[in-house]
C-alpha positions in Angstrom: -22.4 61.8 33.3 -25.4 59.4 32.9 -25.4 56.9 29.9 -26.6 59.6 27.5 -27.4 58.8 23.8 -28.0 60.6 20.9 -31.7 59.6 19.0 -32.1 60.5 15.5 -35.7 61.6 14.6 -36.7 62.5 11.0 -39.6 64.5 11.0 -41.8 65.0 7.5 -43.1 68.3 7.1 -45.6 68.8 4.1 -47.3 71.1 2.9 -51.3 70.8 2.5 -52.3 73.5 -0.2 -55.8 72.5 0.4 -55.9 72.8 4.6 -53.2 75.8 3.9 -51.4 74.3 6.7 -48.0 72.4 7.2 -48.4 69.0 8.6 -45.6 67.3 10.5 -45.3 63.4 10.7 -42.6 61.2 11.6 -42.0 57.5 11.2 -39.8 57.3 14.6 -42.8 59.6 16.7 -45.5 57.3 16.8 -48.9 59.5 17.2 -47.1 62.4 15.6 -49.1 64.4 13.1 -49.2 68.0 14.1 -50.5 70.9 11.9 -49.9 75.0 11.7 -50.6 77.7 9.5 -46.8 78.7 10.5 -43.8 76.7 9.5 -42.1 78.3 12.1 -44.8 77.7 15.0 -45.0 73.9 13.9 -41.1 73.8 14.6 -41.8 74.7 17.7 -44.4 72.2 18.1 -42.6 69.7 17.3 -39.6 70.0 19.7 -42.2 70.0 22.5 -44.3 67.2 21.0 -41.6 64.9 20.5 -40.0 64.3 23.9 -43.6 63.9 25.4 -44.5 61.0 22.8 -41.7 59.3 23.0 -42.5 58.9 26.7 -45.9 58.0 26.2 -44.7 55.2 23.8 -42.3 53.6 26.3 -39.0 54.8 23.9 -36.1 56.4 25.3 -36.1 59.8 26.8 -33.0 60.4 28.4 -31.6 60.7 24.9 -30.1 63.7 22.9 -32.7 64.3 20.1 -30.7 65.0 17.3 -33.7 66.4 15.0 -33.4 66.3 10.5 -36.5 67.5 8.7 -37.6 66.6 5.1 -39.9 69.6 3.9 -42.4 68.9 1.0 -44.3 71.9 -0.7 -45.1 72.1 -4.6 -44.9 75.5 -6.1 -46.1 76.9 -9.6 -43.6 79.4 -11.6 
């Protein structure tokens, strides 16, 4: 087996209650800042996003991403 590690990448996913979208950003990514309607679609964006900007930004890509998300949404009772 190849000299495989594992990367940790915390991705922020916010809430915008103006845009009515989630908004995903991440510290490690850089260039990432994807948005969706769907918090479920922007998931999905993001695990194909990731491993393509990486790339782009010269950081490993023969790593394990080992993905934590942070969400952030305000709600009213």
């Amino acid at each position: 087996m190849d000299n495989i590690s594992l990367l940790k990448v915390n991705i922020k996913l916010t809430w915008d209650d103006d845009a009515h979208v989630w908004i995903a950003t991440s510290d490690e990514v850089p260039g990432l800042v994807l948005e969706s309607d769907s918090f479920d679609e922007l998931i999905e964006r993001v695990r194909y996003a990731v491993p393509e900007l990486l790339e782009l930004n010269g950081l490993p890509t023969s790593a394990i991403l080992d993905y934590h998300t942070e969400r952030h949404e305000t709600v009213f009772a």
